[in-house]
NULO-150328 format. One record per residue (C-alpha): residue number from 1; x, y, z. Coordinates in pm, 1 decimal, always signed. Layout:
BEGIN
<site NUM <X Y Z>>
...
END
This chain:
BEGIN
<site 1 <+3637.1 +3177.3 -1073.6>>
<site 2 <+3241.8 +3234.5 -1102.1>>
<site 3 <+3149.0 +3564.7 -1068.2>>
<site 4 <+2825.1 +3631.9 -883.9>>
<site 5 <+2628.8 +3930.4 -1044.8>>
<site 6 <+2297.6 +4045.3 -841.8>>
<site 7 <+2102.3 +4280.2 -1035.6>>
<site 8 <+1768.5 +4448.0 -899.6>>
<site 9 <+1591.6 +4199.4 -1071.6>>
<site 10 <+1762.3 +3931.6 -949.3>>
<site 11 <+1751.7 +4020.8 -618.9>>
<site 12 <+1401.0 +4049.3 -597.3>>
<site 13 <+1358.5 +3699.7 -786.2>>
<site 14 <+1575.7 +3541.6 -530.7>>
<site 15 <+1417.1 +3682.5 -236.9>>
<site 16 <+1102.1 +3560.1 -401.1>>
<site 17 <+1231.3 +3230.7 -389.9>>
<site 18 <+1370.8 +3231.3 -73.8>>
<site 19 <+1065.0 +3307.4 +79.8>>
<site 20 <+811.2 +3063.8 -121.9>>
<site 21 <+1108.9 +2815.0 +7.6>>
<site 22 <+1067.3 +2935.6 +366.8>>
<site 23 <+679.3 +2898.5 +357.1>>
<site 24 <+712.7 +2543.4 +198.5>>
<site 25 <+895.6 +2419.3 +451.9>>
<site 26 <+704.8 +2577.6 +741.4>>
<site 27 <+377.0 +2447.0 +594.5>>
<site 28 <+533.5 +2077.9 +547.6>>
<site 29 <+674.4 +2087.1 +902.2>>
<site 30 <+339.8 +2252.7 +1022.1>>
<site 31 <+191.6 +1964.4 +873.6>>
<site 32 <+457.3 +1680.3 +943.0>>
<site 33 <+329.8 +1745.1 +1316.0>>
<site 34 <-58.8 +1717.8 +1230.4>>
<site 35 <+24.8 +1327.9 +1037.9>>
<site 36 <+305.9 +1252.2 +1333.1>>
<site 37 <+8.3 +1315.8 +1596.5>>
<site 38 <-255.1 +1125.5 +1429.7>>
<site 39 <-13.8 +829.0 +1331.0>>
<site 40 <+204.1 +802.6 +1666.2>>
<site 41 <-7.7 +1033.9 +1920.4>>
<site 42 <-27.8 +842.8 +2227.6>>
<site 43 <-430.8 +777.8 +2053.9>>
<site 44 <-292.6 +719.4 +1708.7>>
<site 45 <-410.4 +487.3 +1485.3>>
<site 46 <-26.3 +294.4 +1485.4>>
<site 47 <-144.7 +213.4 +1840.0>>
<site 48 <-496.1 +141.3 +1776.7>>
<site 49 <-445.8 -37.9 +1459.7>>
<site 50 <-99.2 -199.5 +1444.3>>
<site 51 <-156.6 -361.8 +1095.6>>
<site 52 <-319.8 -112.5 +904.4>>
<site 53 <-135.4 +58.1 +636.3>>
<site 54 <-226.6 +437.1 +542.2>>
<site 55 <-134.3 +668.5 +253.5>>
<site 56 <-251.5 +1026.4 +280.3>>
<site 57 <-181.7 +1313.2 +39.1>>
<site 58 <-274.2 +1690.5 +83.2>>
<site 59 <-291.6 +1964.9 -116.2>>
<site 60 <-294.2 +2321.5 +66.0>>
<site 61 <-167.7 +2690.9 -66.4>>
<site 62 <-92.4 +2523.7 -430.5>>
<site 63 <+203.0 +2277.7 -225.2>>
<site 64 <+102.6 +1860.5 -183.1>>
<site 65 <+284.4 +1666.6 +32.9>>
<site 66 <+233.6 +1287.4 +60.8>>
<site 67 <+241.6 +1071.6 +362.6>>
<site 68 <+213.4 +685.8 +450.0>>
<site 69 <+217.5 +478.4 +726.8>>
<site 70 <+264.1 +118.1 +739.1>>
<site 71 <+351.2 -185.4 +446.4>>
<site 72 <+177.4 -269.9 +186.4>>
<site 73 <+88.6 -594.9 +311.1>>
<site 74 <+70.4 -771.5 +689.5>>
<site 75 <+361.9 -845.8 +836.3>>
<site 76 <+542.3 -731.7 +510.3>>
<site 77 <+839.6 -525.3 +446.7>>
<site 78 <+782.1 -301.7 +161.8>>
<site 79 <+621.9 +26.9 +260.8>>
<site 80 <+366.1 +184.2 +136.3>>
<site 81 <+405.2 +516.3 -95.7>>
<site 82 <+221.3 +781.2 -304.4>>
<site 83 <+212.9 +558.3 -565.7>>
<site 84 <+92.2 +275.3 -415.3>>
<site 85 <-230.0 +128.4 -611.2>>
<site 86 <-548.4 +129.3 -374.7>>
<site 87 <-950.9 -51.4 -470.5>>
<site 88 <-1111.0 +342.7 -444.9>>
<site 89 <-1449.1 +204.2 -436.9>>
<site 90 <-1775.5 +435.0 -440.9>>
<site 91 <-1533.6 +738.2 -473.3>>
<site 92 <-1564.7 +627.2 -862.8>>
<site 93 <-1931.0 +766.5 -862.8>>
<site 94 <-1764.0 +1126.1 -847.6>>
<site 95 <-1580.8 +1040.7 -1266.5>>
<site 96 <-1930.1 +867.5 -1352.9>>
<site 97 <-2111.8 +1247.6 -1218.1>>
<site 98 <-1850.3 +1423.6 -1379.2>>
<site 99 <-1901.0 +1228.1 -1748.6>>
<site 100 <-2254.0 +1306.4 -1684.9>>
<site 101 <-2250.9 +1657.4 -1581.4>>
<site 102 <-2021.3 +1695.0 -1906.0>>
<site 103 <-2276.6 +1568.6 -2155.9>>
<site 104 <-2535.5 +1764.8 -2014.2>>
<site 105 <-2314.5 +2078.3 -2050.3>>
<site 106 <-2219.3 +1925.2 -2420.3>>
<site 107 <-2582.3 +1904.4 -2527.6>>
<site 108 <-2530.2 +1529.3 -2522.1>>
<site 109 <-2795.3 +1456.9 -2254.7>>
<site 110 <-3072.2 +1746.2 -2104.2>>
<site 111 <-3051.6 +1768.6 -1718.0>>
<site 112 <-3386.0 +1718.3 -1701.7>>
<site 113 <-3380.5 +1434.1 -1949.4>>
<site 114 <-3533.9 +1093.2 -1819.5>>
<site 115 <-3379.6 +733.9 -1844.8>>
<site 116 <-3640.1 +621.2 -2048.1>>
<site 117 <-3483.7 +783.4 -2386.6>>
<site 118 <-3160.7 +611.7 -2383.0>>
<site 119 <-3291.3 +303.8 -2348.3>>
<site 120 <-3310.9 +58.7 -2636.8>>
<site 121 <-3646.7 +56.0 -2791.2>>
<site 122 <-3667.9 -321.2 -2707.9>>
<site 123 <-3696.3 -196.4 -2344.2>>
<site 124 <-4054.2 -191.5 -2214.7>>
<site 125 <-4018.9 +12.2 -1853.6>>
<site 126 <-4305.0 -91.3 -1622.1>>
<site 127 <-4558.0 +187.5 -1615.7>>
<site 128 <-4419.3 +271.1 -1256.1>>
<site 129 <-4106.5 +450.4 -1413.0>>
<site 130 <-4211.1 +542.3 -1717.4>>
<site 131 <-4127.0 +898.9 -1727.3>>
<site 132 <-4041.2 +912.3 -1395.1>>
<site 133 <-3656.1 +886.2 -1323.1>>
<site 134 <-3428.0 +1147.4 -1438.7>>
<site 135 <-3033.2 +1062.5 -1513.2>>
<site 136 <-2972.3 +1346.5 -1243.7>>
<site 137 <-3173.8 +1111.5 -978.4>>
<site 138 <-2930.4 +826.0 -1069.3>>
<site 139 <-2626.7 +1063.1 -1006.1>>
<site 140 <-2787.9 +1184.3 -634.2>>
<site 141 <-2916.5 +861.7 -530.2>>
<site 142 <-3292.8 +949.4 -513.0>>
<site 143 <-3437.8 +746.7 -807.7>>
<site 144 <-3620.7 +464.8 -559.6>>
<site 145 <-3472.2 +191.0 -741.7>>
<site 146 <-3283.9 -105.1 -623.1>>
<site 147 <-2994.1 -63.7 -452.3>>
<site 148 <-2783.4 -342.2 -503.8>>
<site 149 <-2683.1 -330.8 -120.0>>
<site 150 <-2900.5 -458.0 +106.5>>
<site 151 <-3235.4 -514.3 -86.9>>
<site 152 <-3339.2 -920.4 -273.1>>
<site 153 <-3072.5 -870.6 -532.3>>
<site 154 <-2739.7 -781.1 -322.4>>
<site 155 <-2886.7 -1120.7 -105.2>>
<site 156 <-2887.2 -1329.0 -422.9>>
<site 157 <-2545.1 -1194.4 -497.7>>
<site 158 <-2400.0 -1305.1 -206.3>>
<site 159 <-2539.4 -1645.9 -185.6>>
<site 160 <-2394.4 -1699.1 -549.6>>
<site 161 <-2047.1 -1540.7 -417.7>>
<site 162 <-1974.5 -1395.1 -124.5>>
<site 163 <-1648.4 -1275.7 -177.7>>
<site 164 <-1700.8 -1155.4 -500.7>>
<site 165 <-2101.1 -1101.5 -544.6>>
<site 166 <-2084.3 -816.8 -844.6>>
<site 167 <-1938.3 -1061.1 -1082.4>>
<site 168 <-2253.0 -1151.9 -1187.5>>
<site 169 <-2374.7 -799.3 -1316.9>>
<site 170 <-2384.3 -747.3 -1644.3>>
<site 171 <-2576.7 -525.8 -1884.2>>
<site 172 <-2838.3 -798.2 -1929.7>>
<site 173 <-2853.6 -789.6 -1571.4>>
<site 174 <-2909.1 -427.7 -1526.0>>
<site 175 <-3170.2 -457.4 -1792.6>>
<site 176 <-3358.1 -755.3 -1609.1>>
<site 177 <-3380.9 -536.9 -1326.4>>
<site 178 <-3554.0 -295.0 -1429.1>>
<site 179 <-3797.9 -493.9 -1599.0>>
<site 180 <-3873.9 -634.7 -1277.0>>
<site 181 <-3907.9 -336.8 -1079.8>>
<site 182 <-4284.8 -236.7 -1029.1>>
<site 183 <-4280.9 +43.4 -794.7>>
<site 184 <-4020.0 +298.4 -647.9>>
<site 185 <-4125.9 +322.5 -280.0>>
<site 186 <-3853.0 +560.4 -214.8>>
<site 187 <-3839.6 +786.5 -525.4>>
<site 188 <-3749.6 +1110.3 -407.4>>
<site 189 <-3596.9 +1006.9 -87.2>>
<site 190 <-3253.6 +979.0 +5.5>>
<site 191 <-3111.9 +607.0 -78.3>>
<site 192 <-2775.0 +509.9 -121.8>>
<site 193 <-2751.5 +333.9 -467.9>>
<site 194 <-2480.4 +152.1 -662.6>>
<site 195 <-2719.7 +12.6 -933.9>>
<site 196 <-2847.4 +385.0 -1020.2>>
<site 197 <-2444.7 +497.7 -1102.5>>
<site 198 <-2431.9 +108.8 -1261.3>>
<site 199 <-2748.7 +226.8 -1493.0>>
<site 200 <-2597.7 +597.1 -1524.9>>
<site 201 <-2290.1 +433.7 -1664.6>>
<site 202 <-2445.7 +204.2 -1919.0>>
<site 203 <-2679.7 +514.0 -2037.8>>
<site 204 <-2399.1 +705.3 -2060.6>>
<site 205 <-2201.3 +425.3 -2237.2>>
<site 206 <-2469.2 +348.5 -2533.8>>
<site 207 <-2506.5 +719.7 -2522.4>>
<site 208 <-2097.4 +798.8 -2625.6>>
<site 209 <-2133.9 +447.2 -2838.0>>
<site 210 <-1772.5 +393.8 -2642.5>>
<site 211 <-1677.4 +129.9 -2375.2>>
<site 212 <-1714.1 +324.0 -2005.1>>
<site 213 <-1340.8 +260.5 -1926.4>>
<site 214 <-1269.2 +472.3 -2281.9>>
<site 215 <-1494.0 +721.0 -2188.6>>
<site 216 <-1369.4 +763.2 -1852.6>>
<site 217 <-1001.6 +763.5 -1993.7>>
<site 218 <-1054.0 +1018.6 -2276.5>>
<site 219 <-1235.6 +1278.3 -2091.0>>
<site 220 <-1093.8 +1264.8 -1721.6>>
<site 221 <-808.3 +1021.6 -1667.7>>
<site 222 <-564.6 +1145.7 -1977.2>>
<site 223 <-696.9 +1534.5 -1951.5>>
<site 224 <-593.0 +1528.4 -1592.1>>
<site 225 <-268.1 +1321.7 -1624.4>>
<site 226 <-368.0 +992.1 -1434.3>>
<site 227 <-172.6 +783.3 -1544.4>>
<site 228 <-191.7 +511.6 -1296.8>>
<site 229 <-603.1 +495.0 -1284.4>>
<site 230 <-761.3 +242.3 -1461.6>>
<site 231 <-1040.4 -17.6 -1390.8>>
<site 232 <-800.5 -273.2 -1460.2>>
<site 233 <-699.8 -537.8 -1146.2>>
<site 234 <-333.0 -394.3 -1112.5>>
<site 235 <-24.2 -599.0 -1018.7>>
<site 236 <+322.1 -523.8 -969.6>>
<site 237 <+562.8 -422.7 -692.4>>
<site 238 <+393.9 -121.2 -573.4>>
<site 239 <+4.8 -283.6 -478.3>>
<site 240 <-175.0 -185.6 -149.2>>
<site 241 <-307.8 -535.6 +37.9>>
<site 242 <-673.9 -585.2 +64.2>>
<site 243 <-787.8 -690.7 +409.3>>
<site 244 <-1133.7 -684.1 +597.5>>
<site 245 <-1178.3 -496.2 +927.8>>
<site 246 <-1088.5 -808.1 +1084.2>>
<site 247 <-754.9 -844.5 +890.7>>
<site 248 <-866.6 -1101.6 +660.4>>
<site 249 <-716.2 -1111.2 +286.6>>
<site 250 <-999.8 -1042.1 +61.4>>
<site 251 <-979.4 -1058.8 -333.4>>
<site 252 <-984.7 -748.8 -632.7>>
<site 253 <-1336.9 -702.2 -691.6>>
<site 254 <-1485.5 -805.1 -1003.2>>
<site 255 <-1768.5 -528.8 -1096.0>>
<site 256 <-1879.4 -596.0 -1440.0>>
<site 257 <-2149.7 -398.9 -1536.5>>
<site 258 <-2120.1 -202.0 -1181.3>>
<site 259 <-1802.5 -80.7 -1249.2>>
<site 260 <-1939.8 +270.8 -1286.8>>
<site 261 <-2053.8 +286.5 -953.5>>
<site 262 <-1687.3 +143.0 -773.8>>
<site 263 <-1415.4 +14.2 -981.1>>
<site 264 <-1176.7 +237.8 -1019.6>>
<site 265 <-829.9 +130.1 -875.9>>
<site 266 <-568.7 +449.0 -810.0>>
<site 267 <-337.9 +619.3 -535.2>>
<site 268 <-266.9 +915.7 -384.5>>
<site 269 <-78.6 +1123.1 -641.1>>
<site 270 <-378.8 +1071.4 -926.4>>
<site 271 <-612.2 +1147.0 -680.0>>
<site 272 <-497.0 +1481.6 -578.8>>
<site 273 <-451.6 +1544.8 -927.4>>
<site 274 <-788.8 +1485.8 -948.2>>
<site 275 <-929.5 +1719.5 -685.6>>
<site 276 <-682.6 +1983.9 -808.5>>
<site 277 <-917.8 +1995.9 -1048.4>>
<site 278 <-1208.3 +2099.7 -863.0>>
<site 279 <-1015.5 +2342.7 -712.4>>
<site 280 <-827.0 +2522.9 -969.1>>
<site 281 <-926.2 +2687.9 -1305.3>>
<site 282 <-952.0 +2405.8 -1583.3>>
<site 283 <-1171.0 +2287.9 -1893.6>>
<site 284 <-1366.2 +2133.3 -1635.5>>
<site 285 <-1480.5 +2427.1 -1427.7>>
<site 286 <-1826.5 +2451.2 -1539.0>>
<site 287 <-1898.2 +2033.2 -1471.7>>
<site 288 <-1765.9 +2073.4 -1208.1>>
<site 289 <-1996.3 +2378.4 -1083.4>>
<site 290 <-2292.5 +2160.8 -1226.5>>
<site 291 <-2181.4 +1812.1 -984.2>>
<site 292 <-2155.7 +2125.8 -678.8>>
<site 293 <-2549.0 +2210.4 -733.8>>
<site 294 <-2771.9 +2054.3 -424.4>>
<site 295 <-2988.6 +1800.7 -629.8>>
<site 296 <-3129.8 +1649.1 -333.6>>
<site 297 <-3166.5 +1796.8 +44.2>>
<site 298 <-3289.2 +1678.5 +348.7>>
<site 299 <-3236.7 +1750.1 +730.8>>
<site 300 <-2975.8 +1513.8 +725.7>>
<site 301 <-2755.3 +1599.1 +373.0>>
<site 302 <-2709.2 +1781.5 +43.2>>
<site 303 <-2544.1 +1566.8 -254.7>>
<site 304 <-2478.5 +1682.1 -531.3>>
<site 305 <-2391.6 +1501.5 -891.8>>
<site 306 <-2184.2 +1242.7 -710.0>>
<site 307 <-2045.4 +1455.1 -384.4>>
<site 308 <-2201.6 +1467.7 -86.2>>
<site 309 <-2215.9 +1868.3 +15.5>>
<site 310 <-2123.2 +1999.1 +346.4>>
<site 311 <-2054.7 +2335.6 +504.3>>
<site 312 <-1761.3 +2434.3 +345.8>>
<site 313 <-1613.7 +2133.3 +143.3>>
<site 314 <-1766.3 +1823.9 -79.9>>
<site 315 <-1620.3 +1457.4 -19.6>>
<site 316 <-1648.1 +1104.3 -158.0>>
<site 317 <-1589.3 +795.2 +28.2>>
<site 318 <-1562.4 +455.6 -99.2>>
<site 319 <-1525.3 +124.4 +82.2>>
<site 320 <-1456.2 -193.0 -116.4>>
<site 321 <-1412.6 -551.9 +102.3>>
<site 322 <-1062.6 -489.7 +176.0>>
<site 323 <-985.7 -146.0 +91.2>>
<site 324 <-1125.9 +264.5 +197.9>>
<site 325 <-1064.6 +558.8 +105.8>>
<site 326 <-1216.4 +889.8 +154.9>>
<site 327 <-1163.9 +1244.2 -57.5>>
<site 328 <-1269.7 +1566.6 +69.3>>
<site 329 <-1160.1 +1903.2 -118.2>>
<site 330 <-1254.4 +2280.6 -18.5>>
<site 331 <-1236.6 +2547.1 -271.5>>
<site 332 <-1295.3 +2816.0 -74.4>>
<site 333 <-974.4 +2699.8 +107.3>>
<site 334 <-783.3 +2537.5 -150.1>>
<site 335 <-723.4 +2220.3 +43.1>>
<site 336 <-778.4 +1892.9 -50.1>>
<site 337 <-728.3 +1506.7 +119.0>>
<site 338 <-718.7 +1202.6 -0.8>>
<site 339 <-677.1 +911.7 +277.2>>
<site 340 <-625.0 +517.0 +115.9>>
<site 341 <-628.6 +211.8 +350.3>>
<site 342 <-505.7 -111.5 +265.4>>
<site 343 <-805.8 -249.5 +523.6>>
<site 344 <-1169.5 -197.4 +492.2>>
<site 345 <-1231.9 +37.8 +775.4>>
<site 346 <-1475.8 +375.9 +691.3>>
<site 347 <-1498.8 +507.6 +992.7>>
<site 348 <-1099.0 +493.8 +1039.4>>
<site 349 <-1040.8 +680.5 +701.1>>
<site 350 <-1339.9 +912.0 +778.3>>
<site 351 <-1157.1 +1027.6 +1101.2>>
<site 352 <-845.2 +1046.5 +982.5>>
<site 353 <-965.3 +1311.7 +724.5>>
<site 354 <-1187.5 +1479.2 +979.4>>
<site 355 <-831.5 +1542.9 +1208.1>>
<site 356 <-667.2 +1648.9 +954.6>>
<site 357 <-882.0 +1874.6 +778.7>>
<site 358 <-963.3 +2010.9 +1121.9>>
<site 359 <-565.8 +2112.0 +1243.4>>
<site 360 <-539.8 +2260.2 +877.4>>
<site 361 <-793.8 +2552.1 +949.5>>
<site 362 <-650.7 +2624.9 +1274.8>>
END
């Protein structure tokens, strides 16, 4: 017969238990009802979007929970899951900041340092950005040089390959670019830029004299325990579909030399691990402080190294052709969200973290 023996100590260590199992399940119920009303709500985005499959993971009060909605592909059985694999896009420019803001804290790189010195000396920089752009403008998307997006190049891109345009950029290309770029009309302005955090990378690259995916591995991915991020095209059983806004099956993305800027492939469970980080004591904490700082600011936004700043909490979005996601953390509140969609659809995965960040404060 077991013989049950409760001690003051014990007592007090069960109780403790007892209640931090109470809490648990009255904050995963409290939020069960927040994910049931924005997934089956009589406006809920099962009804609005029938196809889409979601995958949303929070952390609150040091407890994550994990949430999906939908399979991974159209019409398809298999459901998605916390570990399903999800195109993160330009939420990738948030590891390429933090590399950054840890050289400059490891003497590696000055904040103030320009582009110019980690060039090769075979470079000649038109006389427009000589001694002009700073790696911290790359990282906060005010250096005024191409975009990549919407500008001559993204155009020529697309008429090569319009379902996979990026495969084209390499170093060389990079390099070319800048060699052909004779004034920076908007340096010092506000301008959304994946070939700035495509330059950032190679600097920082022939800086570490190490392959970007290493660098990105050794310093973030295997400190923080993601082990299922990689810039790597993943397959396997447990793969989010890729699909347009209008439902159409789009390819992996092949980034090249713009990986830095929106290549990284993940899911939910890395990802909170990942903005855990910016939340909780780590070897991090002062990079992370330094990607906080407001490096640019106008009446419309604060971004930091990589985050764009709000009131109270920083986010990330990133939208490839057939997949978005969105991160937004709090430290101040100790929350963070991570929403993946197996269809390209920003604005869906922007609201969807808006209502739920929302119905967590209340």
């Amino acid at each position: 017969m077991l013989k049950w023996t409760f001690t003051k100590f014990n007592m007090k260590k069960t109780i403790g238990i007892l209640l931090l199992f109470i809490a648990t399940c009255s904050l995963g119920q409290s939020q069960q009802k927040i994910i049931d009303s924005l997934f089956y709500g009589q406006k809920g985005i099962k009804i609005k979007f029938p196809d889409i499959g979601l995958v949303v993971g929070i952390y609150k009060d040091g407890i994550i929970n994990y949430y999906s909605l939908g399979t991974r592909f159209k019409n398809g059985t298999e459901r998605l899951d916390s570990a399903s694999i999800f195109e993160i896009g330009s939420a990738t420019k948030t590891f390429t900041a933090l590399l950054l803001a840890n050289q400059i804290l490891n003497k590696r790189v000055d904040r103030n340092d320009y582009i110019d010195k980690y060039l090769s000396s075979k470079i000649t920089l038109p006389p427009a950005l000589k001694h002009k752009v700073k790696l911290t403008d790359l990282a906060s998307h005010q250096s005024g040089l191409p975009n990549l997006s919407n500008d001559k190049y993204f155009t020529d891109l697309l008429n090569k390959d319009s379902r996979n345009p990026f495969r084209f950029v390499d170093k060389k290309y990079l390099i070319n670019v800048l060699k052909e770029t004779d004034t920076l009309d908007n340096y010092g302005h506000y301008q959304y830029n994946n070939y700035a955090f495509s330059l950032l990378g190679y600097i920082l690259e022939r800086n570490s004299k190490l392959e970007y995916a290493s660098i990105i591995k050794k310093n973030i991915l295997i400190p923080l325990n993601m082990n299922q991020t990689s810039f790597t095209i993943p397959y396997g059983p447990n793969v989010a579909g890729l699909y347009n806004q209008q439902g159409e099956p789009q390819e992996y993305l092949i980034l090249k030399a713009v990986n830095p800027a929106g290549g990284l492939k993940s899911n939910a469970v890395d990802l909170i691990k990942y903005l855990k980080a910016y939340i909780l004591p780590n070897k991090f904490d002062k990079a992370i402080q330094l990607t906080q700082h407001v490096f640019y600011e106008d009446k419309n936004r604060k971004v930091g190294l990589g985050w764009d700043i709000k009131t109270d909490y920083y986010q990330k979005d990133g939208d490839t052709f057939g997949n978005s996601c969105l991160m937004r953390y709090s430290k101040s509140k100790k929350i963070a969200i991570v929403v993946l969609s197996n269809h390209q659809n920003g604005q869906l995965v922007s609201d969807a973290v808006d209502f739920i960040y929302d119905r967590l404060n209340n």
